[in-house]
C-alpha positions as CSV (number, residue, x, y, z in Angstrom):
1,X,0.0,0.0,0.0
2,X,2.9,2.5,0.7
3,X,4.5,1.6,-2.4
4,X,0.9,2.4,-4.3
5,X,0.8,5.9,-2.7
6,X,4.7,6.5,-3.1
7,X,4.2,5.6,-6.9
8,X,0.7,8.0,-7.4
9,X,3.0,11.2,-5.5
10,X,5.5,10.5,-8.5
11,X,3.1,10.3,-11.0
12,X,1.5,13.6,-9.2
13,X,4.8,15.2,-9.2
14,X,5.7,14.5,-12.3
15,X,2.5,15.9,-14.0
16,X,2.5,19.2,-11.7
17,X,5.8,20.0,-12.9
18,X,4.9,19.7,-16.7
19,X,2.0,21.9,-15.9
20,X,4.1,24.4,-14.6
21,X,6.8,24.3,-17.2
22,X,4.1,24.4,-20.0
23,X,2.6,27.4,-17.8
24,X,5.8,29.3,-17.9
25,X,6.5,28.7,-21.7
26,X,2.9,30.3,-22.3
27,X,3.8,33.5,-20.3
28,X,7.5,33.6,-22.0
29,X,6.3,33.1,-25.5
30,X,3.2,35.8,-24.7
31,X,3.9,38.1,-27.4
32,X,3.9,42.4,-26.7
33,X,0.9,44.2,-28.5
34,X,1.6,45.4,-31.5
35,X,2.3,49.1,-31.9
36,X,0.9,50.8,-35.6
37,X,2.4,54.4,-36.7
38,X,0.0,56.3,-37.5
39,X,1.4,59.7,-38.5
40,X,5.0,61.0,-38.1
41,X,6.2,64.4,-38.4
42,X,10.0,65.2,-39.7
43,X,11.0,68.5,-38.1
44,X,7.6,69.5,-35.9
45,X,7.1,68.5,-32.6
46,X,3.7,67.0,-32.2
47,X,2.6,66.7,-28.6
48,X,-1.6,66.6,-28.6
49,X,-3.4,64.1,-29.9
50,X,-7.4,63.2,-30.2
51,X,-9.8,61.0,-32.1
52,X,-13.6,62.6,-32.9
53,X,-16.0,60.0,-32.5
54,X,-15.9,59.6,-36.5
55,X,-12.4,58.6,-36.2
56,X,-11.1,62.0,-37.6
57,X,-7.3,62.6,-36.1
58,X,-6.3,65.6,-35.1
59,X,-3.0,66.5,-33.7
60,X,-1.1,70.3,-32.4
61,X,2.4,71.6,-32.4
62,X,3.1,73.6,-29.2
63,X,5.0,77.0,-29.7
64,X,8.0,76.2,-27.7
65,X,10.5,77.5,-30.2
66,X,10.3,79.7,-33.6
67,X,9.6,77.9,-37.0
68,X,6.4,75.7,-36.0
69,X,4.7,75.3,-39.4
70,X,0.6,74.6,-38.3
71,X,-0.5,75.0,-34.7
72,X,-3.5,72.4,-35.1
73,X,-3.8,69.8,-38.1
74,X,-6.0,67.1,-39.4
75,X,-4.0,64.0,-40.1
76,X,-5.1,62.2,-43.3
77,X,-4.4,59.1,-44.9
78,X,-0.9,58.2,-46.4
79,X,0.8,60.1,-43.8
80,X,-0.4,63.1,-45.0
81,X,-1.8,66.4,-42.9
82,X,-3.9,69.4,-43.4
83,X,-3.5,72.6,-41.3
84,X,-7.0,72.8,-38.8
85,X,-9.1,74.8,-39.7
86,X,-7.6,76.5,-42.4
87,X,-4.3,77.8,-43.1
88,X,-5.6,81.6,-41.9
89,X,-6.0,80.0,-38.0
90,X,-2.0,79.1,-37.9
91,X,-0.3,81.9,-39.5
92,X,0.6,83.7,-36.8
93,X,4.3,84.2,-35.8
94,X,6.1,85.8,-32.8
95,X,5.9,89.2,-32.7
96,X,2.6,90.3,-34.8
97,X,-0.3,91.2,-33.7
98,X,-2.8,88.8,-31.8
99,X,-7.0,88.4,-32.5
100,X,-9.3,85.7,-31.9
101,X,-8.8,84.1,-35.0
102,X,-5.8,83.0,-34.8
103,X,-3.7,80.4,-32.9
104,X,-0.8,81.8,-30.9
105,X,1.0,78.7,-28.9
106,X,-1.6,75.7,-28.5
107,X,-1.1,72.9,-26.3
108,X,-3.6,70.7,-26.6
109,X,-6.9,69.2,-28.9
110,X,-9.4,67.3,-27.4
111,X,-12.2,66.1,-29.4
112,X,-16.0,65.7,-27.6
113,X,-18.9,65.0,-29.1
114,X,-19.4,67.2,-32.5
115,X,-16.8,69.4,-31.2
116,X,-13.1,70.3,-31.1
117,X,-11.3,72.0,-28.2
118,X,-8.3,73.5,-28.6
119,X,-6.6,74.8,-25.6
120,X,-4.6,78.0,-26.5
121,X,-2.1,78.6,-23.8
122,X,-1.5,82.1,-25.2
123,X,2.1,82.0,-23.8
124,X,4.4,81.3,-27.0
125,X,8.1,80.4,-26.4
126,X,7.6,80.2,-22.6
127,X,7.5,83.7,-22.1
128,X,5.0,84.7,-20.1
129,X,1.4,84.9,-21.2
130,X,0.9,87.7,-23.6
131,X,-3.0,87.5,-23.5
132,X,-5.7,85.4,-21.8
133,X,-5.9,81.9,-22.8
134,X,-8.1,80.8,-25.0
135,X,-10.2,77.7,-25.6
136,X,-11.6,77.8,-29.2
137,X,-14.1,75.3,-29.5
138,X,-15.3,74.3,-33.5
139,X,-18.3,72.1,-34.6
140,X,-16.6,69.4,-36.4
141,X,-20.1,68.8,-38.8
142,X,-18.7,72.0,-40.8
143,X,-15.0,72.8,-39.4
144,X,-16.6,76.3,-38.6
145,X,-16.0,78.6,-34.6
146,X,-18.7,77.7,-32.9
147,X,-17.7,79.1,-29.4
148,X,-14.3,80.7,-27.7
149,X,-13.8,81.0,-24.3
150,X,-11.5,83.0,-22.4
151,X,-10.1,82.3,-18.9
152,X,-10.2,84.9,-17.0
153,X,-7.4,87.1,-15.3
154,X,-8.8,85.8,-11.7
155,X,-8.2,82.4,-12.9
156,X,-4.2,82.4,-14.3
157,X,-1.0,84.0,-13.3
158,X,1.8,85.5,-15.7
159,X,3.2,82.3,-15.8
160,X,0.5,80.4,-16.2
161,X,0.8,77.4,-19.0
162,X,-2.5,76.0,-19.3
163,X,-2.3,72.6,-20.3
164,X,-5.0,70.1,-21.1
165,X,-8.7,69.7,-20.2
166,X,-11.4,67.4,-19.3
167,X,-14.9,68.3,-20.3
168,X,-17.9,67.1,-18.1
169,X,-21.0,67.4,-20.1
170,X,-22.8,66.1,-17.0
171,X,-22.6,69.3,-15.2
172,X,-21.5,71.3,-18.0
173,X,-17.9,72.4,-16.7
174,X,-14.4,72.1,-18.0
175,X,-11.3,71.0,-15.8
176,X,-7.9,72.5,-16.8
177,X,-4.7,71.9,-15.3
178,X,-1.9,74.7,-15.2
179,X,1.8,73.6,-15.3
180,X,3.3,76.8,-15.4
181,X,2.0,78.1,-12.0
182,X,0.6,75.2,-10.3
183,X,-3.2,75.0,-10.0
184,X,-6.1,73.9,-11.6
185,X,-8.8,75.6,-13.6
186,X,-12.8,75.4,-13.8
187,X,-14.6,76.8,-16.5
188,X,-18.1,76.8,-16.9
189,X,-19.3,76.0,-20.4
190,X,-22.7,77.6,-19.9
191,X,-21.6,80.8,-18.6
192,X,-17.9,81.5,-19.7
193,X,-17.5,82.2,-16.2
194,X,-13.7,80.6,-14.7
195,X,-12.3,80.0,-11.5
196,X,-8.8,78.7,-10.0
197,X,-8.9,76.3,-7.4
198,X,-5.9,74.3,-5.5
199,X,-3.4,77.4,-6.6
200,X,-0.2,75.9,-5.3
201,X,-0.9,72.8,-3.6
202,X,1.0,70.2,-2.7
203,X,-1.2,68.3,-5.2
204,X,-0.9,70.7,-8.1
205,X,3.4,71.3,-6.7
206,X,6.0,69.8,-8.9
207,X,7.9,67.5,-6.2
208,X,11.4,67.2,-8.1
209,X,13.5,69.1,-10.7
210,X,14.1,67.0,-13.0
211,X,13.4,63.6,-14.7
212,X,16.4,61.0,-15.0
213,X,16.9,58.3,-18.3
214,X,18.2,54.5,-18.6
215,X,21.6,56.0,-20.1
216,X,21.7,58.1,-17.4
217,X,20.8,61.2,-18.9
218,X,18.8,63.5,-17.3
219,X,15.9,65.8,-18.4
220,X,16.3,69.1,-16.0
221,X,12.7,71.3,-15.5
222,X,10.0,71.9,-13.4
223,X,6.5,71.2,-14.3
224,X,3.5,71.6,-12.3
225,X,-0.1,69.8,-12.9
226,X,-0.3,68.4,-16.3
227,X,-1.7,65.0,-16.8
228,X,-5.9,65.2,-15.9
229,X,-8.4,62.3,-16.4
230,X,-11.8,62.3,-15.8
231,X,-14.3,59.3,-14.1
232,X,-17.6,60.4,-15.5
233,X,-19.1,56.8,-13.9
234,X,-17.9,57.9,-10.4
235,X,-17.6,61.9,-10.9
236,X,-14.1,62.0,-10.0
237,X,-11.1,64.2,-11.5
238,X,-7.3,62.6,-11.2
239,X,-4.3,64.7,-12.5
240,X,-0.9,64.3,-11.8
241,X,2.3,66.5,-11.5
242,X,4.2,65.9,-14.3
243,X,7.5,66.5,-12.4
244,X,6.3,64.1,-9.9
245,X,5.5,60.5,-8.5
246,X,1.8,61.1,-6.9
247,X,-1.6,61.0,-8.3
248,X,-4.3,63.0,-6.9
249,X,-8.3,62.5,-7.1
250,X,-11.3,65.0,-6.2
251,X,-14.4,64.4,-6.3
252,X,-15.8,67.1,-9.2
253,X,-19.3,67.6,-7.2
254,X,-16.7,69.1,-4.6
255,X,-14.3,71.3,-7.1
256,X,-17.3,73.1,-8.8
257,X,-19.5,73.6,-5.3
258,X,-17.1,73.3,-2.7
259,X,-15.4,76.8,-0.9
260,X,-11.2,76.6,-1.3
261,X,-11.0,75.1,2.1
262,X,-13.7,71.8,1.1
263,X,-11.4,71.6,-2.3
264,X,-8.3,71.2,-0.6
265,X,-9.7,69.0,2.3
266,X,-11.2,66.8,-0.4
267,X,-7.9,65.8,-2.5
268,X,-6.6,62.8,-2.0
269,X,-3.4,60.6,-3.2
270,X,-4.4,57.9,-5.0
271,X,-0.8,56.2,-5.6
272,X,2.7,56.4,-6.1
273,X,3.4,56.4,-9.4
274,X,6.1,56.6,-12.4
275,X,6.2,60.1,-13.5
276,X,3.6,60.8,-16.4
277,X,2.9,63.2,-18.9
278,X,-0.8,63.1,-20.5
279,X,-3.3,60.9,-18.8
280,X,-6.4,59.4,-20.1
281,X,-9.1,56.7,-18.7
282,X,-10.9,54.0,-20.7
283,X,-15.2,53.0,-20.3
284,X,-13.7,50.6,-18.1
285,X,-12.0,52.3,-15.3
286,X,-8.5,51.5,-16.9
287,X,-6.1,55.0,-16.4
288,X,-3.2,55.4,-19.0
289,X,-0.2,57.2,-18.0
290,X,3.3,57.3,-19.8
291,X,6.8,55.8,-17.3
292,X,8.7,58.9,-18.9
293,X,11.9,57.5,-17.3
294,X,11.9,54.5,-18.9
295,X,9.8,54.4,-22.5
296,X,6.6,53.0,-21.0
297,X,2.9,53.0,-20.9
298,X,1.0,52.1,-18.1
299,X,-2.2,51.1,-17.2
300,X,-4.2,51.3,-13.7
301,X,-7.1,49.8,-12.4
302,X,-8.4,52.2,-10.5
303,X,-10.9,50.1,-9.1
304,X,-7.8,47.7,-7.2
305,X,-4.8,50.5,-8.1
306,X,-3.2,47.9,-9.5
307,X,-0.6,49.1,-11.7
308,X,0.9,47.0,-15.1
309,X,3.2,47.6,-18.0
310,X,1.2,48.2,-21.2
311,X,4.0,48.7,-23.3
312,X,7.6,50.0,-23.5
313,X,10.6,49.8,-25.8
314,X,11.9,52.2,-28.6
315,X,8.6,52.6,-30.0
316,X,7.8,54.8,-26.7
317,X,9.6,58.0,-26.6
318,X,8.0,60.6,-24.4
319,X,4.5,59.4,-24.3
320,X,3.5,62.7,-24.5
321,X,-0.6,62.5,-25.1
322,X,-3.3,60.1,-24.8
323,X,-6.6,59.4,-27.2
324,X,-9.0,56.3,-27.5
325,X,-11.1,55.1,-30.6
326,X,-12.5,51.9,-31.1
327,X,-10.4,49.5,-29.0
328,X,-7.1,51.5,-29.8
329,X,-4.5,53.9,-27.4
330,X,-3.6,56.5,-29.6
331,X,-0.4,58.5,-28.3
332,X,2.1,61.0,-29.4
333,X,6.1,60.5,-29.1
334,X,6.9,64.3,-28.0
335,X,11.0,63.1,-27.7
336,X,11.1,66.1,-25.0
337,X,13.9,64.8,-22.9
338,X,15.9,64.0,-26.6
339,X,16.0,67.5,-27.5
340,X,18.8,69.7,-27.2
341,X,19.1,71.5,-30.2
342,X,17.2,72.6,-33.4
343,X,14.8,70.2,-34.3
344,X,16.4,69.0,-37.8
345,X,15.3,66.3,-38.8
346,X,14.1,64.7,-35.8
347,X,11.0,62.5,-36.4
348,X,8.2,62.9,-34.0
349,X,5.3,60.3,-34.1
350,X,1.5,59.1,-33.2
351,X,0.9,56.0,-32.9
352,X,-1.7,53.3,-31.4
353,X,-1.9,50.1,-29.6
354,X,-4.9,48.0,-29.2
355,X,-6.1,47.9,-25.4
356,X,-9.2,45.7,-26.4
């Protein structure tokens, strides 16, 4: 009887270790998703990225530096772009005059709806803003202005650099972050009306000086609150530093009704994480955030805050913006922390990965 029970363990053994090897080959063998260029661009930094809901791309050039060729574009087929709305929008250069039909140093598109918004930081070259931002919004059914909005000078600082923005058709508001002067901004779409909230925060604070690289270089600048997502199942608003490890969520019903003191008592850190740029969340509850240090995107669960690799490798380069359609992660490669010169011929990407 022993010698029955000795022989079934090694049988057992035997067929518990072949389960595990064959286990372990699957998870080896499990092949990366596959990462599709989309668009590049040979000499123009791209940083914003956004899908309509007609799968019409459309991508902007910030103003950081003089020769920027379109502000705001449609990408076409073939690798080929228009400039967004017309060529009249982006013509205008450093030094001439400014009106509110033109673009002056944009730093984000976000498509909603029917509509575009483009997020005109109004502070070209990093010099200080030169007017009050602008958010032009245009009905994408005929390509036309359909509303502009103008935060007001209660709501930004000289050195404001407002970045991206969240709209919430629920309750009809608009969540900016500002990474020039730390902060956040709420506009009201109904009114026009603005306000800042969480005006240097520990929340809204850049918490180091610089980002460092694999080959050891380092990337040396301070910016405030950048990346912003918004939970329109559960009403809540996460942005993150983007010289920083620490994501924050508030709950919106709090930012738009709550005095200063509620808004600040009601942030909270959600998790320690790599340092991001852009940020973006899926139907699902999935948030997308770039590892800047080290050429990934990530995705976390923000129902456990469980945190995984997406995907990394060459094919990441400054995951700089975030846009779903149809099952697929579109993102720009920005290259920030590779630039130290004239742009040349640098080549500066979007490209998507299925998340389905």
């Amino acid at each position: 009887m022993n010698k029955t029970i000795l022989s079934l363990l090694v049988i057992f053994s035997i067929i518990s270790c072949k389960n595990a090897t064959e286990t372990k080959e699957v998870e080896d063998t499990q092949e990366s998703p596959v990462i599709t260029e989309v668009a590049s661009f040979t000499g123009q930094q791209v940083t914003g990225v956004t899908v309509s809901n007609e799968g019409r791309i459309f991508a902007n050039f910030p103003r950081w530096r003089k020769g920027v060729e379109n502000s705001v574009v449609e990408v076409l087929e073939n690798n080929e772009s228009v400039a967004f709305p017309n060529e009249q929008w982006n013509t205008w250069e450093d030094g001439k005059e400014i009106n509110d039909s033109l673009f002056v140093a944009v730093q984000s598109v976000v498509a909603f709806k029917d509509d575009l918004y483009v997020v005109d930081t109004r502070n070209p070259l990093f010099g200080g803003v030169i007017d009050n931002p602008k958010i032009f919004v245009f009905d994408l059914t005929t390509n036309s202005l359909k509303r502009t909005y103008t935060i007001t000078e209660s709501s930004i600082h000289k050195d404001s650099y407002i970045n991206d923005v969240r709209i919430d058709a629920k309750n009809n508001k608009a969540y900016f972050t500002d990474s020039g002067h730390a902060g956040l901004v709420v506009l009201d779409l109904e009114s026009g009306e603005s306000k800042r909230v969480l005006n240097e925060h520990t929340s809204t604070l850049a918490e180091v000086n610089q980002l460092t690289f694999p080959d050891g270089s380092t990337w040396e600048n301070t910016v405030h609150s950048d990346g912003i997502a918004l939970d329109v199942n559960n009403d809540i608003l996460y942005y993150h530093a983007l010289s920083g490890y620490s994501l924050y969520a508030i709950p919106t019903a709090t930012l738009i009704n709550g005095t200063q003191e509620e808004i600040e008592n009601s942030v909270s850190l959600v998790k320690k994480t790599s340092a991001p740029d852009g940020m973006i969340l899926d139907d699902s509850g999935n948030l997308y955030f770039a590892d800047l240090e080290n050429n990934k995107v990530m995705k976390m669960d923000t129902n456990t805050k469980e945190v995984s690799t997406l995907i990394e490798g060459d094919q990441v380069r400054w995951a700089d913006t975030f846009s779903i359609y149809k099952g697929d992660l579109y993102y720009t490669n920005s290259r920030i922390n590779e630039i130290t010169g004239p742009l040349g011929d640098m080549k500066f990407t979007i490209n998507k990965v299925s998340i389905d």
